[in-house]
C-alpha positions as CSV (number, residue, x, y, z in Angstrom):
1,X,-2.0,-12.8,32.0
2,X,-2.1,-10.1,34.5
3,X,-1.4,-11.0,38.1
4,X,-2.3,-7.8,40.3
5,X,-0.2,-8.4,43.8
6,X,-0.1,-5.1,45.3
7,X,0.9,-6.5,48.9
8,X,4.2,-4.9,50.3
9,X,6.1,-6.3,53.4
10,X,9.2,-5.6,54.9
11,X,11.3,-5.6,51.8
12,X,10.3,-3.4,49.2
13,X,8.7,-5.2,46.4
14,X,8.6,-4.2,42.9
15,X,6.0,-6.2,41.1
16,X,5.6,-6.0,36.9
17,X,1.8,-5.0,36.2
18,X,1.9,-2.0,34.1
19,X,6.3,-1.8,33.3
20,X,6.7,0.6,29.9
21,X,9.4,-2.1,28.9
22,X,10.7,0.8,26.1
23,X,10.9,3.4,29.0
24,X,12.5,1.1,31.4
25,X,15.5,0.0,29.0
26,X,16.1,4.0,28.3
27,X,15.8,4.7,31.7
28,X,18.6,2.1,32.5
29,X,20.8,3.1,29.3
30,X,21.1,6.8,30.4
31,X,21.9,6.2,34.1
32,X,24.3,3.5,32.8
33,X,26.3,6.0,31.1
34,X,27.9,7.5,33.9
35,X,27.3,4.4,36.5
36,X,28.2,1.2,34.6
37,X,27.0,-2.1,35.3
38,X,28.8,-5.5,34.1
39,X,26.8,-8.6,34.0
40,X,28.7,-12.1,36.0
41,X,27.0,-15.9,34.9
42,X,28.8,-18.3,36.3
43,X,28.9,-21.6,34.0
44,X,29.7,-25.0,33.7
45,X,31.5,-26.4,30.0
46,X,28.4,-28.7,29.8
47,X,25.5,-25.7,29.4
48,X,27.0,-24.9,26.1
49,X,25.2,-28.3,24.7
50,X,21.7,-27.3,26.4
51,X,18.8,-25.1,25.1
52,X,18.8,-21.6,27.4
53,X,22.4,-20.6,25.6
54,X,21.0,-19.3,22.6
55,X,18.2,-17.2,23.9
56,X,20.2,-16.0,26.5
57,X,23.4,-14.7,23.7
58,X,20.3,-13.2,22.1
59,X,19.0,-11.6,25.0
60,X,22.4,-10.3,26.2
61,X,23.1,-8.6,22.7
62,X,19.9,-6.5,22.8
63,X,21.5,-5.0,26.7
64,X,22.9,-1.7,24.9
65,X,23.7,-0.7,28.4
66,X,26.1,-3.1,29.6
67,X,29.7,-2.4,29.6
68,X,31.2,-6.1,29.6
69,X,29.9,-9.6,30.3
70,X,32.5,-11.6,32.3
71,X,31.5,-16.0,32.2
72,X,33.5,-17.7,35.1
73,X,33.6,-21.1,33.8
74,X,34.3,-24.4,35.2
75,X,36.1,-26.1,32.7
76,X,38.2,-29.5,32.6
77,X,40.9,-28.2,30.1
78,X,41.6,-26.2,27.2
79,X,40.0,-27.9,24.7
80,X,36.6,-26.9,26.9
81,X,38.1,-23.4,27.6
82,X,38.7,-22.7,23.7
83,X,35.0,-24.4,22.9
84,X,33.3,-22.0,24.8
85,X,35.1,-18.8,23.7
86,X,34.0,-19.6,20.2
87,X,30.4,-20.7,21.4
88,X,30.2,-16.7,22.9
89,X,32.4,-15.2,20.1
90,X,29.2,-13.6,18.3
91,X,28.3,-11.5,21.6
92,X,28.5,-8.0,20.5
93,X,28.9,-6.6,23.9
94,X,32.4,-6.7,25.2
95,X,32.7,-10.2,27.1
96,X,35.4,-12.4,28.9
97,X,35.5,-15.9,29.7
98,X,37.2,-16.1,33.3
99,X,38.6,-20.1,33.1
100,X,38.4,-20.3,37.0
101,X,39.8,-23.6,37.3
102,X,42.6,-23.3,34.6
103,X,46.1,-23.4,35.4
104,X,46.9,-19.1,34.8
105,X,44.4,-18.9,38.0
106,X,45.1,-21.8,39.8
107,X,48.8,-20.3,39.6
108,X,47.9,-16.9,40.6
109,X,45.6,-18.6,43.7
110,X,48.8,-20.6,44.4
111,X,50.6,-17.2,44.8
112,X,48.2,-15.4,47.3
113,X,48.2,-18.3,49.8
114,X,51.9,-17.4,50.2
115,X,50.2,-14.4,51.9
116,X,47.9,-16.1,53.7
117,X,45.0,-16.5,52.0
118,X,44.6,-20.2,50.7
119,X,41.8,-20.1,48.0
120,X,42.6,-23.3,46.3
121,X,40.8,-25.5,49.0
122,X,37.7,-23.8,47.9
123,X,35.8,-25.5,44.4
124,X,32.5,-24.7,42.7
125,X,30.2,-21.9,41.6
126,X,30.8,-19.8,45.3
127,X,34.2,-19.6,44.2
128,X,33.7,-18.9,40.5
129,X,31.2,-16.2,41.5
130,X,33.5,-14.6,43.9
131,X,36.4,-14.3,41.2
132,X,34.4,-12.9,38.9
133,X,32.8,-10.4,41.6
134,X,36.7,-9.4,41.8
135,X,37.3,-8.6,38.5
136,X,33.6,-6.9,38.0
137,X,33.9,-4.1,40.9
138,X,37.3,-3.4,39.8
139,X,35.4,-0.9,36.8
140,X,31.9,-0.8,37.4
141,X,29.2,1.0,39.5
142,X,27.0,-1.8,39.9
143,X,27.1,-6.0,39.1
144,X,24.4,-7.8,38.0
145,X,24.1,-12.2,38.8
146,X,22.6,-14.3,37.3
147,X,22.8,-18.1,36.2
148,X,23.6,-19.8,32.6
149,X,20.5,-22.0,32.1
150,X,17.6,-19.7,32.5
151,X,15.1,-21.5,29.7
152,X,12.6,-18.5,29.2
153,X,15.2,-15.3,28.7
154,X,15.1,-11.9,27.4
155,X,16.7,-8.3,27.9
156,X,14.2,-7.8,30.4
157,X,15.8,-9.9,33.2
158,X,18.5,-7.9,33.7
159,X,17.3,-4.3,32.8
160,X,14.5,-5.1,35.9
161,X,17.3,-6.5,37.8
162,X,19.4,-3.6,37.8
163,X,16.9,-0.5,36.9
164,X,16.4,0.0,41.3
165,X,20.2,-0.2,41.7
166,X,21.2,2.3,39.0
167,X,17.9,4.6,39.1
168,X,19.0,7.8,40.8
169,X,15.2,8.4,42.3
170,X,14.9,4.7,43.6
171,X,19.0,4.1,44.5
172,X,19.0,0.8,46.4
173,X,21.7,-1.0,46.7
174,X,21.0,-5.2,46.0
175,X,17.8,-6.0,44.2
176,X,16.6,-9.7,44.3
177,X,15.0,-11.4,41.4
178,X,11.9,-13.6,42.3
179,X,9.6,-15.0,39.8
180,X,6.8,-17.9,39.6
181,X,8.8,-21.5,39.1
182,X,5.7,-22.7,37.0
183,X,5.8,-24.3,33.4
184,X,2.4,-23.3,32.4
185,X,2.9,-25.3,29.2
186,X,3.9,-28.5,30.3
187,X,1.7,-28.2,33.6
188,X,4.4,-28.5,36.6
189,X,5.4,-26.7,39.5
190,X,8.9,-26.4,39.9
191,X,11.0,-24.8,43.0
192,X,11.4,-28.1,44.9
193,X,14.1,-26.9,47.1
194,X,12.4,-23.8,48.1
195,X,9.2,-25.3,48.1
196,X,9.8,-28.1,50.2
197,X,13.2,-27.5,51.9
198,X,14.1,-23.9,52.7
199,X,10.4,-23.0,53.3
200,X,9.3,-25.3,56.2
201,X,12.7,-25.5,57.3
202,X,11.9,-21.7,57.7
203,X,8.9,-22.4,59.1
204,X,9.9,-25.3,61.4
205,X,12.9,-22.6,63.2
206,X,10.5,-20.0,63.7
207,X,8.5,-22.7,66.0
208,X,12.1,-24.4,67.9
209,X,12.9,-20.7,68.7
210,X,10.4,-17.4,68.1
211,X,11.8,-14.1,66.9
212,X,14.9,-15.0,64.5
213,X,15.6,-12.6,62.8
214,X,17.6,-13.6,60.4
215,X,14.9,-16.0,59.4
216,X,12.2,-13.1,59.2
217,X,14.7,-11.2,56.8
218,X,14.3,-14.4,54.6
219,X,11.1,-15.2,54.9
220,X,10.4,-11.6,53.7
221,X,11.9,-12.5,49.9
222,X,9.3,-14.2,47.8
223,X,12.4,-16.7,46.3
224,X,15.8,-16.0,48.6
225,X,17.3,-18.8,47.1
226,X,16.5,-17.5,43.4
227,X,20.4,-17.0,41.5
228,X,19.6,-13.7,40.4
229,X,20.4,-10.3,41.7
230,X,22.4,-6.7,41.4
231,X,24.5,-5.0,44.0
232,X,26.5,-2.2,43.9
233,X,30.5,-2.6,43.5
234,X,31.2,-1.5,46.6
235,X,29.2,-4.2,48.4
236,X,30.5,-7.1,46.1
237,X,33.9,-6.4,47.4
238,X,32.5,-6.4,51.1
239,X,30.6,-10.2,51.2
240,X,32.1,-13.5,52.5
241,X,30.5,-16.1,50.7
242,X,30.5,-19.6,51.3
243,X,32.2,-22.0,48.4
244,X,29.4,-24.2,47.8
245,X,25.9,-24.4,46.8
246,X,25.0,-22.3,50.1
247,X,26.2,-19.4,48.1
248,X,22.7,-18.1,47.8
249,X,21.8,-17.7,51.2
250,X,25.4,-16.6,52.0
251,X,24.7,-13.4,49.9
252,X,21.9,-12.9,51.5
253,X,23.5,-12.8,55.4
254,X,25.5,-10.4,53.9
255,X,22.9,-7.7,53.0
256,X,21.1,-8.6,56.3
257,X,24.7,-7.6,58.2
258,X,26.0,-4.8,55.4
259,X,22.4,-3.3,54.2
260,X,20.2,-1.3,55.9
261,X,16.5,-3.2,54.9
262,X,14.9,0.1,52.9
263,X,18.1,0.1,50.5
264,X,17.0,-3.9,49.8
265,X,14.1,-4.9,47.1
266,X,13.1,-7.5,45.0
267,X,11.5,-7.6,41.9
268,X,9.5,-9.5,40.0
269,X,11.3,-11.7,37.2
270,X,7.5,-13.2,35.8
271,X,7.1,-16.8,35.1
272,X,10.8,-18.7,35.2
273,X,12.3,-22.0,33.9
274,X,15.7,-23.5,34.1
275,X,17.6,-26.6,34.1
276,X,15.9,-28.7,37.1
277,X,18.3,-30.9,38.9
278,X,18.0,-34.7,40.1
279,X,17.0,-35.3,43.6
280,X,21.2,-36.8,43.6
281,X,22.4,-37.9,46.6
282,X,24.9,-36.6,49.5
283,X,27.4,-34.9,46.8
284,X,25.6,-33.9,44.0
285,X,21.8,-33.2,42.8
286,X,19.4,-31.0,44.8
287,X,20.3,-33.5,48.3
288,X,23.5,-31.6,48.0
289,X,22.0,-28.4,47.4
290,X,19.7,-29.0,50.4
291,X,22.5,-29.8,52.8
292,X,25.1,-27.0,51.7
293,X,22.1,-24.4,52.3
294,X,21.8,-25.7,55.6
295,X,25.0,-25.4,57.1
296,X,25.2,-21.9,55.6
297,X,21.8,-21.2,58.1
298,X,22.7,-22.7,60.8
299,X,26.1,-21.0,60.5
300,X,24.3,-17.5,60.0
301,X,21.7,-18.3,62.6
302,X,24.3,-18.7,65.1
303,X,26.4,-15.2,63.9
304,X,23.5,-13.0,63.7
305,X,20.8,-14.8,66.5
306,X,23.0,-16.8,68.7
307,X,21.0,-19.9,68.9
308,X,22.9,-22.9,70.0
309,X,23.0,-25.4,67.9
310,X,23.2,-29.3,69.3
311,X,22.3,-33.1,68.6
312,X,18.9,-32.2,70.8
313,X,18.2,-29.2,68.7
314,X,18.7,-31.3,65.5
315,X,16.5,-34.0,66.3
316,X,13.4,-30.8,67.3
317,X,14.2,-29.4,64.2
318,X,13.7,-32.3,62.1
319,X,10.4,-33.2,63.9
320,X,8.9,-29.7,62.8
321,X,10.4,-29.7,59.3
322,X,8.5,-32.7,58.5
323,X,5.1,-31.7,60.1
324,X,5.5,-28.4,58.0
325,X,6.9,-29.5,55.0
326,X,3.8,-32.1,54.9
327,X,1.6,-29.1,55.6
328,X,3.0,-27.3,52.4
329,X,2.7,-30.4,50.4
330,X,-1.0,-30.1,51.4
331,X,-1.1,-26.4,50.1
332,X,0.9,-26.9,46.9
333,X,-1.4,-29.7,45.9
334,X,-4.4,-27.7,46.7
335,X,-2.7,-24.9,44.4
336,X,-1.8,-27.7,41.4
337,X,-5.8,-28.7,41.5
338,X,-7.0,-26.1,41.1
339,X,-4.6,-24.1,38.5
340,X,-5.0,-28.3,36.5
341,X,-0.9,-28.6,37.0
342,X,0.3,-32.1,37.5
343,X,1.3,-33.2,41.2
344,X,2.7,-36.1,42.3
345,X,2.1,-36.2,46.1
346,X,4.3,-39.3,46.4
347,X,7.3,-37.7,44.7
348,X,7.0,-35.2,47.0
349,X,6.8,-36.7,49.9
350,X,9.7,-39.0,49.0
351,X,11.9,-35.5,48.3
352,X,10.8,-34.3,51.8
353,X,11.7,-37.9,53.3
354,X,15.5,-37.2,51.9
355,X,15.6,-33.7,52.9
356,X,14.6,-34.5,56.5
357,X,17.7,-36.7,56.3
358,X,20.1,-34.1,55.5
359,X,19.1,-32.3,58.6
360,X,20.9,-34.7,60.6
361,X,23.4,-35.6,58.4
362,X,24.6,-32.1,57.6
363,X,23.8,-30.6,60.9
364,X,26.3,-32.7,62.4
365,X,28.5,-32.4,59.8
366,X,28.3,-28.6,60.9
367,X,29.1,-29.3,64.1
368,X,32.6,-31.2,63.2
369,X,33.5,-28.1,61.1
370,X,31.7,-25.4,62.2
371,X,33.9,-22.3,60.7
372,X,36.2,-22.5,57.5
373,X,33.6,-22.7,55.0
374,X,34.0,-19.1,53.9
375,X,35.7,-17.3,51.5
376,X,37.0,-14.2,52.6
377,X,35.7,-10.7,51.3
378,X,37.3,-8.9,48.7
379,X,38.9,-6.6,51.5
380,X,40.6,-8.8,52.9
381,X,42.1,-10.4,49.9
382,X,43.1,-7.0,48.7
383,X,44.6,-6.2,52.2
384,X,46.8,-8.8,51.5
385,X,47.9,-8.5,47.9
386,X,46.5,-5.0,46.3
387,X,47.0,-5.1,43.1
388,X,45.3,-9.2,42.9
389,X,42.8,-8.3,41.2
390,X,44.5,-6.1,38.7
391,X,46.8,-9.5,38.3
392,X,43.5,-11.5,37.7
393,X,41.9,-9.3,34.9
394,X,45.1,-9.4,33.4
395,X,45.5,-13.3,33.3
396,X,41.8,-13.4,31.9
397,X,42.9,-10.8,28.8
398,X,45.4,-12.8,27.9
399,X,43.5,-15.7,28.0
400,X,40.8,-14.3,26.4
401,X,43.5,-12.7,23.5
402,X,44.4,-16.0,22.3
């Protein structure tokens, strides 16, 4: 299928309708050799027993150009820790499982709040990430992201992911991955939290107050809450990123502040499955998701646009949400008629229902704790301690040694 989508907007967009796949993967091996790129997937213990794994081990050996692989994993104790090493143990390209909540880090993260920076009250994939961005721009050019339960993988993910970083002639500095959250075979339309939370949300600020522009530099990106990207070393050590499941959008207020927009692109990723979460509740699930990317805006929106956020402002922007998000529901199933996906309208206004929820519930919530959800950059940390992430790639050989 060929899907010609020439449209450019303010982001530079590099869309797949004619890529020499053979030339591309030379292209990136060659420039590779004197700028090297690692590849970071954050994990939890649990993804070793699904189905993306495999095809992703696969995928990974055929990337010639990487120089190392570093997994921060989540894992509950050794037992897990060891499991996993051996699960990844027939990856041919040099590879190190970072156990980010074992007791070697913890201990290490127990030393550096002595100087004043207290990482331990900080848990989940925004902390995992930034560890492993640590360790990554320590010996590499460029870093490229991406998640550990990607169903439909091959080489090709992160050669296009990284080809505009590490391409002299192109040169940009954070590429964003975007692709079409469609599983043609089973006939569903996926992207529930971007579809009908972060894109009338969008939608709904732009109305409350005109001219964000914070919110124009995301509504620019075809998928700004998609896991996957590359950004050069230098910027990975330069980000504050929040701790939680805002850790998306986080990353992206740090391009808007750090970037200037014609060294930013996406690029197409083609058609996209992975491991869909339950709608969940407060603390887990995609109700969790919804809320943490929230408070991440509304902090950002208050840096970078200085809005004021209050109770009154709440209540507005919940009234618009709904009216667009019901408006999008409209379009999507307009889009799943005529394409013969399957739709459930009621599902989706039920989703929207518990969204609209959270927009109370975690604006508030922001306004109890409005600072203190961020990690501090790279810079900072290294300010305080120089050699820390020296100290951390060393815990992980060991670990990895054994």
């Amino acid at each position: 299928m060929i899907l010609i989508d020439l449209k450019q907007e303010e982001i530079t967009t590099l869309h797949e309708f004619n890529i020499n796949k053979r030339k591309l993967m030379k292209t990136v091996i060659d420039a590779t050799s004197y700028r090297p790129v690692s590849i970071v997937m954050p994990m939890l213990y649990r993804e070793i027993k699904g189905d993306a794994l495999d095809s992703i081990k696969k995928g990974l050996n055929k990337c010639k150009f990487l120089k190392e692989i570093i997994i921060p994993l989540a894992a509950k104790n050794e037992k897990e820790f060891r499991e996993v090493k051996r699960f990844f143990a027939d990856i041919k390209i040099p590879h190190l499982i970072m156990w980010c909540d074992g007791p070697k880090i913890e201990r290490l993260l127990d030393e550096l709040r002595t100087d004043g920076i207290n990482l331990l009250k900080y848990k989940g994939k925004g902390r995992d990430v930034w560890l492993a961005l640590g360790v990554a721009s320590l010996r590499n050019y460029a870093i490229v992201l991406h998640d550990a339960d990607i169903m439909i993988y091959d080489e090709m993910i992160p050669t296009k992911l990284i080809y505009p970083i590490v391409e002299p002639e192109l040169d940009f500095k954070f590429n964003k991955g975007y692709y079409a959250r469609v599983n043609t075979q089973k006939g569903i339309m996926y992207g529930r939290v971007f579809r009908l939370f972060l894109h009338p949300i969008l939608e709904a600020l732009n109305e409350v107050r005109k001219e964000l522009d914070f919110v124009k530099f995301l509504k620019s990106f075809r998928y700004p809450i998609s896991g996957e990207f590359a950004l050069t070393s230098d910027l990975a050590r330069d980000v504050n990123i929040p701790g939680n499941w805002g850790l998306e959008i986080g990353i992206m207020a740090e391009m808007y502040r750090n970037v200037i927009l014609k060294r930013i692109c996406q690029t197409d990723l083609g058609f996209y499955d992975h491991k869909h979460q339950k709608i969940g509740a407060e603390d887990k699930g995609l109700i969790k998701m919804s809320s943490d990317i929230l408070e991440t805006l509304l902090r950002v929106l208050i840096e970078e646009d200085h809005i004021q956020i209050s109770v009154e402002f709440l209540i507005s922007l919940r009234v618009l949400y709904q009216r667009c998000a019901e408006d999008c529901i409209r379009k999507y199933h307009a889009d799943a008629h005529f394409n013969g996906l399957k739709y459930d309208r009621h599902t989706e206004e039920n989703m929207v229902e518990k969204f609209s929820k959270q927009i109370m519930t975690a604006g508030c919530r922001y306004l109890d704790k409005p600072v203190g959800t961020r990690i501090p950059d790279w810079l900072r940390t290294i300010s305080a301690r120089k050699k820390i992430r020296e100290q951390l790639l060393d815990v992980i050989i060991v670990d990895n040694e054994k």
